[in-house]
N, C-alpha and C positions, 0 to 999 in steps of 0.2 A: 504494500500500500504506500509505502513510503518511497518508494522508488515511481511508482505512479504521481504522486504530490510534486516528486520532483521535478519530474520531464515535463509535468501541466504550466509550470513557472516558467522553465525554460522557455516553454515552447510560447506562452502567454509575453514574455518580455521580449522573444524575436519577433514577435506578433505588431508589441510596440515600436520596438524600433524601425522596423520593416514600412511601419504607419505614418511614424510620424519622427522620426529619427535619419541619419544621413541616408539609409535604405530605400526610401516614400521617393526620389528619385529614379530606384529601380521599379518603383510601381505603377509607374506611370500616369503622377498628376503632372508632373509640366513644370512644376512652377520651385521656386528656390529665390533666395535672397529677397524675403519678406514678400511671398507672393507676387514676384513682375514674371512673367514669360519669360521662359532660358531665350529663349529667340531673338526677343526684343532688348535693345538697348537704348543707351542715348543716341535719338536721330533714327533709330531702326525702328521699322517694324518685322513683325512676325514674317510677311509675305515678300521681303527682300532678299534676293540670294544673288551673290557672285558667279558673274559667266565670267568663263576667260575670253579675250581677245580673240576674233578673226584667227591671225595671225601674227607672227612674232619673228623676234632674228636669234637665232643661237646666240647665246655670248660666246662657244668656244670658237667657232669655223665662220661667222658672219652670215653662213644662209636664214633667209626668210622660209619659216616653215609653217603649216596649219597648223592650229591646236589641236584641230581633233584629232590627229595623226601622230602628231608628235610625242615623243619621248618627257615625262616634266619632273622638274625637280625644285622639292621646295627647302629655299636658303633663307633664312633671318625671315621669316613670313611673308617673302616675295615668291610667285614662282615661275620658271624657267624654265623653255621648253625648249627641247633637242632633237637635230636630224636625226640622229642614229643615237644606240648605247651606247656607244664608244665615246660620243661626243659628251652626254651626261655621265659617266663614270670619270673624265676627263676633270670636268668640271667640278664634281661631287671631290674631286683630291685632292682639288684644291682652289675654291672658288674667289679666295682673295685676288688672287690670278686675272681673272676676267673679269672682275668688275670695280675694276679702278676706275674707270671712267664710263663715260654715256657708251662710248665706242667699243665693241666686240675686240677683241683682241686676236687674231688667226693662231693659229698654233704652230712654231716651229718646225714640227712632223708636215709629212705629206701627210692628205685629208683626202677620201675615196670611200663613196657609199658603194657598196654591191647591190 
């Protein structure tokens, strides 16, 4: 019986926290930091979402590539989109590299998509 008593607690205070503790975000009300929408912030609403660009330029090789095609990689909360792997692995090693300036910087290696 008293192993019964026991587990009813347990199971009553994961109950609580689940409800109304850091948990009640895996339950799916929505909502935190004193009831505002996870979604919405200062300037946002719920129904805003970030598209990428048309299009973009590599930082490692200079090509103009599509986003939807492309390879992307995200540095410091920008993100960056590549011809190929080779080009984002490139870049991913060392990104201080290419983005000194507004300008792509070519890579000393010969550059060849297959």
């Amino acid at each position: 019986m008293e192993l019964l008593a026991t587990i009813a607690l347990w199971a009553g205070l994961a109950f609580l926290m689940m409800r109304f503790g850091c948990g009640a975000h895996g339950t799916g009300h929505g909502r935190h930091n004193g009831g505002t929408p996870v979604e919405a912030g200062p300037g946002r609403t719920s129904s805003q979402r970030w598209t990428p660009p048309e299009k973009a330029i590599d930082p490692v090789c200079g090509e103009t590539v599509r986003t939807a095609n492309a390879k992307a990689s995200l540095h410091e909360g920008h993100a960056y989109y590549f011809c190929s792997r080779d080009c984002r692995e490139i870049f991913e090693a060392a990104p201080e590299l290419y983005l000194a300036g507004d300008e792509p910087r070519p890579r000393q290696t010969e550059h060849s998509h297959a």
